[in-house]
C-alpha positions as CSV (number, residue, x, y, z in Angstrom):
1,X,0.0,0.0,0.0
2,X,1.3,3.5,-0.6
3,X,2.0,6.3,1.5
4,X,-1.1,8.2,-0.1
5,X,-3.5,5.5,0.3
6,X,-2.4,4.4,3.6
7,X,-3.2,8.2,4.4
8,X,-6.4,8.1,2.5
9,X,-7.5,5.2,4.2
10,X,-6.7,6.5,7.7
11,X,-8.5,9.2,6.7
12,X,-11.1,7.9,6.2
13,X,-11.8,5.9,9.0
14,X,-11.4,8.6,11.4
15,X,-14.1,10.0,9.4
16,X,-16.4,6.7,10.3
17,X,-15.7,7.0,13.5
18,X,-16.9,10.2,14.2
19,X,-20.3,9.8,12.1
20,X,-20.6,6.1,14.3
21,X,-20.2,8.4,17.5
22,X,-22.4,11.4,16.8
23,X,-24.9,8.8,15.8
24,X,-24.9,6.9,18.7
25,X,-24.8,10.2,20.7
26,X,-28.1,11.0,18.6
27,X,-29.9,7.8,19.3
28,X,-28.9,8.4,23.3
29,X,-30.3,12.1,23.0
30,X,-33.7,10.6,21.0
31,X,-34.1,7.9,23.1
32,X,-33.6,10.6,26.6
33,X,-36.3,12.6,24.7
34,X,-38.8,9.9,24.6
35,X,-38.3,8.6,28.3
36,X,-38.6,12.4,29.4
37,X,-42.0,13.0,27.3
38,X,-43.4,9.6,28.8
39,X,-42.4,10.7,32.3
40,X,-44.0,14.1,31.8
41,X,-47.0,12.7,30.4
42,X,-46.8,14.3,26.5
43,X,-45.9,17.5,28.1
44,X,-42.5,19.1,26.0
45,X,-40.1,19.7,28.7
């Protein structure tokens, strides 16, 4: 593998690991957001 591509492909994955962790972070926020309109009873908040 060449330098370049070694680079590209460490670039890359960097790149899917941030996009896997905002996701996750996402699906944590959507999920809290749920639980917290339950507990309030439809109520936003």
């Amino acid at each position: 593998m060449s330098a370049e591509s070694l680079r590209r492909a460490r670039r890359h994955a960097a790149r899917l690991h941030r996009t896997a962790e905002s996701d996750r972070k996402n699906a944590a926020a959507a999920l809290q957001r749920a639980l917290d309109r339950r507990d309030n009873g439809g109520s936003a908040g």
